[in-house]
N, C-alpha and C positions, 0 to 999 in steps of 0.2 A: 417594551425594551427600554431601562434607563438608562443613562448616559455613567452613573454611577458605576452598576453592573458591567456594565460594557469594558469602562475603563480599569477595572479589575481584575477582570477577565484578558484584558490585551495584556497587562503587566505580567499575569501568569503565564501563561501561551508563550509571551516572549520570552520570559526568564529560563522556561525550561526548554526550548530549542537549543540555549549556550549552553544549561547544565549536561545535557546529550553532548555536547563537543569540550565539554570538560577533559575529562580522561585522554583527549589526540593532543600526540605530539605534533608541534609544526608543520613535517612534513607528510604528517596523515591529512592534511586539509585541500593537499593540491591532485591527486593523482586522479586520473577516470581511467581504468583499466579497459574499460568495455562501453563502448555508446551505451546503455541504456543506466548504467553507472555517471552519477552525478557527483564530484567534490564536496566533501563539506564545506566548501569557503563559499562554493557557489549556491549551497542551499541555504547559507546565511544572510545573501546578499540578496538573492532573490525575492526569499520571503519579504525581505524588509523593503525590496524595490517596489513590492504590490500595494504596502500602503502609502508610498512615495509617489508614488503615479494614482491611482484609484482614490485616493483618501487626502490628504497632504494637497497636492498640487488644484484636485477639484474643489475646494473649503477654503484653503488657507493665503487669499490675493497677495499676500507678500512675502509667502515662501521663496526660497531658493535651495535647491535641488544641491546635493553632498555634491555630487560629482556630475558632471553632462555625460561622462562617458560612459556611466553606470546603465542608461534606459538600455542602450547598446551590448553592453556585457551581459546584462541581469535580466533582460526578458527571457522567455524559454521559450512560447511559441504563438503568442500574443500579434497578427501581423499588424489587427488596427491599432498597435501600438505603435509600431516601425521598425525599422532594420534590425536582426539582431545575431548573435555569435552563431554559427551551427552547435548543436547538439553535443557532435563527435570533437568541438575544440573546447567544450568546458575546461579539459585539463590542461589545457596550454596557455589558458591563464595565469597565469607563475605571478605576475603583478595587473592588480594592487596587493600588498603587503596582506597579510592575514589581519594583521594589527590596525589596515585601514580599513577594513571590514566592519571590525566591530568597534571602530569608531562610525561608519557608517549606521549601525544598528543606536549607538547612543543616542547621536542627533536626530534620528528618524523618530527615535523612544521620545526623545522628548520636546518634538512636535507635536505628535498624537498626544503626548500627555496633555499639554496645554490646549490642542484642540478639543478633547473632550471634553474637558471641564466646560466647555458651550455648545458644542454639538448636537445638536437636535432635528437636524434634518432625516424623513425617516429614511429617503435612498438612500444616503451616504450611510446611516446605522444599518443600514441592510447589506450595504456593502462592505461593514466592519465584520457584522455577522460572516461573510462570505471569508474574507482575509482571515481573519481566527482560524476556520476550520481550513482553510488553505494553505497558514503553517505547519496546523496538527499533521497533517497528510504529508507535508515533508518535515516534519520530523518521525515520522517510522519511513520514510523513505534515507530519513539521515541514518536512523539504524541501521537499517537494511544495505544502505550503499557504505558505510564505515564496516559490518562486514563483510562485505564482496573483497572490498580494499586489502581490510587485514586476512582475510580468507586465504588471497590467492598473493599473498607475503609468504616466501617460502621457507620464512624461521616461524608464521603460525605467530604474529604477535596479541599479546595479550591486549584488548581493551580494556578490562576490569577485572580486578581477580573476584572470583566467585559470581562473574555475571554470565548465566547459563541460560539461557531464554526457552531451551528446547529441551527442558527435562520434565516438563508438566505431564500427568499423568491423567486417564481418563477416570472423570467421577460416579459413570453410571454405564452400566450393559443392559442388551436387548436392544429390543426393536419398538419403534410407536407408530399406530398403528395410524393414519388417516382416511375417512371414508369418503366414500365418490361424493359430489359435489360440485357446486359450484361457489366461487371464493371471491374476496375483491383482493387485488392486490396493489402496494403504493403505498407511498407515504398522504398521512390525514393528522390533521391535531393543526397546532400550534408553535410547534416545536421547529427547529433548525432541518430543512433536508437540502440537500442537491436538485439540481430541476432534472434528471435523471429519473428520479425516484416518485417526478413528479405525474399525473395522467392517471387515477386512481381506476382501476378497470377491473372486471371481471375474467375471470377463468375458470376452465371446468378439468376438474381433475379427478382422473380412475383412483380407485382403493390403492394405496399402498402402505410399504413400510417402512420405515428408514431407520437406519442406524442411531443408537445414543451414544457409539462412543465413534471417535474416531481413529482410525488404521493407526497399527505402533507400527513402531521401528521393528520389533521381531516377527510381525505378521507381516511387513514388508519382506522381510530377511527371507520367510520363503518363497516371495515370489521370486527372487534375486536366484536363492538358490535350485528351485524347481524351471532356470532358465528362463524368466520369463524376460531377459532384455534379447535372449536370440530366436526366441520364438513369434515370428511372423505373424501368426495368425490371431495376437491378442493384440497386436496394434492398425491403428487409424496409417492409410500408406504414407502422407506426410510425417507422421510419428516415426516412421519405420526407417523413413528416410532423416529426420535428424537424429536416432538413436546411432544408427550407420557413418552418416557424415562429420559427426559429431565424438564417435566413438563413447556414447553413453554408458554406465554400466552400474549405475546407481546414483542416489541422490546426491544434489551439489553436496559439496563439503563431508562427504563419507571419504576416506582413506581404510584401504584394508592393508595393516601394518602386520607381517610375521602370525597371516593368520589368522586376526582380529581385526573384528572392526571398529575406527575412532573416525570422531565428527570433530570440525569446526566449528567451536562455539565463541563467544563475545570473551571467556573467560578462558580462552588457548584449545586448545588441541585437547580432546576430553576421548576416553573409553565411551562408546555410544552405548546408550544405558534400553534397552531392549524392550521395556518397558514402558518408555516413555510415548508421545504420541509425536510419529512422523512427523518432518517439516523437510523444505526445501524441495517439494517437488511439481512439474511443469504438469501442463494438463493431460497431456500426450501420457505421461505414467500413471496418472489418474484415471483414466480411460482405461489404458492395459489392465491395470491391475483391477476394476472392475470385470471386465472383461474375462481375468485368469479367475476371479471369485463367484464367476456366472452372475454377476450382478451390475449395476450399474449406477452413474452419477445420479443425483436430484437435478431434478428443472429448478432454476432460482423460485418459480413457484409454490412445486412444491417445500423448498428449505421453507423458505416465508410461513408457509401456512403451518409446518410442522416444528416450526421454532421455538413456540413456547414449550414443546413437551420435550427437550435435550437442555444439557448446558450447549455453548457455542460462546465464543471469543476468543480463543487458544491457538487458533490458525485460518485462515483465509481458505473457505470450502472450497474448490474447484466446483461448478455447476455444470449440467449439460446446455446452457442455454449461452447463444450468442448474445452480444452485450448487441442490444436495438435499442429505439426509442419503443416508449410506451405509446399507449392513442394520446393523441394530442398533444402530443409533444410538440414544444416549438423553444425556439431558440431566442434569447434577451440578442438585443439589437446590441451591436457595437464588441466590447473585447469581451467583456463579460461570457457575449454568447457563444465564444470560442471554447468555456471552461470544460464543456463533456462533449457534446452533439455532435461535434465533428471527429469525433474518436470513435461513433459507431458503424466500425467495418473490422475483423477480420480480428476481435477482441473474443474471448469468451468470461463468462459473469463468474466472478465469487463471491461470495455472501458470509457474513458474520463478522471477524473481526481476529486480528492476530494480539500474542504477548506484545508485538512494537508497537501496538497501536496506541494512542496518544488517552489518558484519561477523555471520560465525556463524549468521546468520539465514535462510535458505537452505536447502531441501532440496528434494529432485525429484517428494516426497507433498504438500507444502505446498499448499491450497486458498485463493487468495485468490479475492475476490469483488465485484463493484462492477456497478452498474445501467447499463444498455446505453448509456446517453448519456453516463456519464460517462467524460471524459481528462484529469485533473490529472493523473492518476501516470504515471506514466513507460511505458505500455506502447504495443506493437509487434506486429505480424503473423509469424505463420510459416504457411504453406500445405500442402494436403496433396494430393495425386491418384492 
């Protein structure tokens, strides 16, 4: 890992988090509609507090810290770091100014600049490595929560004209076939992972077949329209129960206008193109709709093993698998080992990778995780039988 590389790599990662907040108006930076919806002011600050705290302050004996009140604002859920904002008051942050944000991102930029041009300790480079992909993940989290924002804006504002993230079309049909067996599963090489992804292990898996393309928008449309959000018996009872309490009745951001159906995309209010491949739906619909096709999710295992024979990165697969540790799993002492390990309960696994997803960011072991109701992010269905 060179210190050259490194610092090259920060400069770009950093550059394109602001380019993502380019296109918001001021006051697209403060709002959180919904706790699990974060501000872009505060994914700006954030990101930049982690190499202010982890990097900066552990390297650098004569730093001084932008702001004291920052560790306090800008942790998210760090405890062996110390006190910090709840969750649900991200958006009542109204000050510091947006303006002193990304003056906070300057001075931070060009700390780390001048730190790396010496930095060669390999912890602290491993924990550059960690901060990098700790941006990238919010910034498709900045995607994802700048449309929730302008989503549920009831003029439908434009982020970008002609930015359409969900009109991707599937490149291959049928089914690939995998035979019973036994597999390793995990991340191995040299290469960047999560310690998630860490515990390299065996599993044995029956024949099956899975999917190469995934569910569109008009193979949803009949499950929609063959009833399948009042039909009981294709859903999980907590499904049935947020479908009900929730008053479900299609994917986040579909509106049926005079008869027709349009989605919310990043480029306004669009005609939903029928064609295209499904996005914005929780697990609990992924389940149903397996369920109305007589068919069912992939184990993250089997996605894993049967990966190379589909394309995949278009949407965030829903799995049948609860997000666990793997064997051996163990957790990094101190804040660090707060970044996944304590988030597995009550999570289910997707695998592959969405259009937000940040370049480089990507692999076929990658464990992402998110609770069964939830659909900001960009995920999709693949099926198995």
């Amino acid at each position: 890992m060179k210190t050259t590389s490194i610092r090259e790599r920060y400069n770009v990662v950093r550059k394109y988090t602001e380019q993502l907040c380019q296109p918001l108006e001021t006051e697209d930076y403060v709002p959180q509609p919904v706790p699990f919806v974060s501000p872009p002011k505060w994914h700006l600050a954030h990101s930049t507090w982690f190499f202010e705290t982890f990097i900066l302050k552990n390297n650098h004996p004569d730093y001084r810290v932008f702001d004291e009140t920052f560790n306090y604002l800008f942790n998210s859920y760090y405890n062996n770091v110390g006190d910090r904002v709840l969750r649900t008051d991200r958006g009542n942050i109204t000050r510091p100014k947006v303006s002193y944000v990304y003056a906070y991102r300057q001075y931070v930029d060009e700390h780390m600049n001048k730190l790396l041009e010496t930095l060669n300790d390999q912890k602290s480079l491993i924990l550059m490595e960690l901060g990098l992909h700790h941006e990238q993940q919010h910034q498709e989290l900045l995607v994802t929560d700048i449309k929730y924002i302008l989503g549920h804006n009831p003029t439908f504002p434009v982020y970008k004209q002609g930015h359409n993230l969900v009109n991707d079309i599937n490149s291959e049909t049928g089914f690939a076939h995998v035979t019973e067996g036994v597999y390793e599963i995990g991340h191995t090489g040299e290469g960047f992972s999560f310690d998630n992804e860490l515990g390299r292990h065996k599993v044995y898996l029956q024949d099956f077949e899975i999917s190469k393309s995934l569910v569109t928008n008009e193979e949803y449309i009949e499950f929609i329209e063959a009833g399948g959000y009042q039909d009981f018996n294709l859903w999980l009872d907590e499904g049935w129960s947020w479908v009900n309490e929730n008053a479900i009745n299609s994917p986040m951001y579909w509106h049926k206008i005079n008869g027709e159906w349009f989605y919310f995309t990043l480029g306004g209010l669009q005609k939903l193109n029928p064609k295209a491949i499904l996005s914005h739906v929780s697990f609990f619909e992924a389940w149903a709709y397996a369920q109305w096709k007589e068919m069912r999710l992939p184990t993250e295992f089997e996605w894993e093993i049967a990966a190379g024979q589909f394309s995949w990165g278009k949407r965030w697969e829903w799995t049948n698998s609860s997000y666990l540790a793997y064997p051996n799993f163990t957790k990094a002492k101190g804040a660090v080992g707060e970044y996944n390990g304590k988030f597995m309960i009550n999570c289910m696994v997707l695998r592959g990778a969405s259009v937000a997803t940040s370049p480089d960011h990507s692999r076929k072991t990658y464990r992402n995780f998110f609770h069964t109701n939830e659909r900001w992010q960009y995920t999709g269905i693949r099926l198995v039988k």
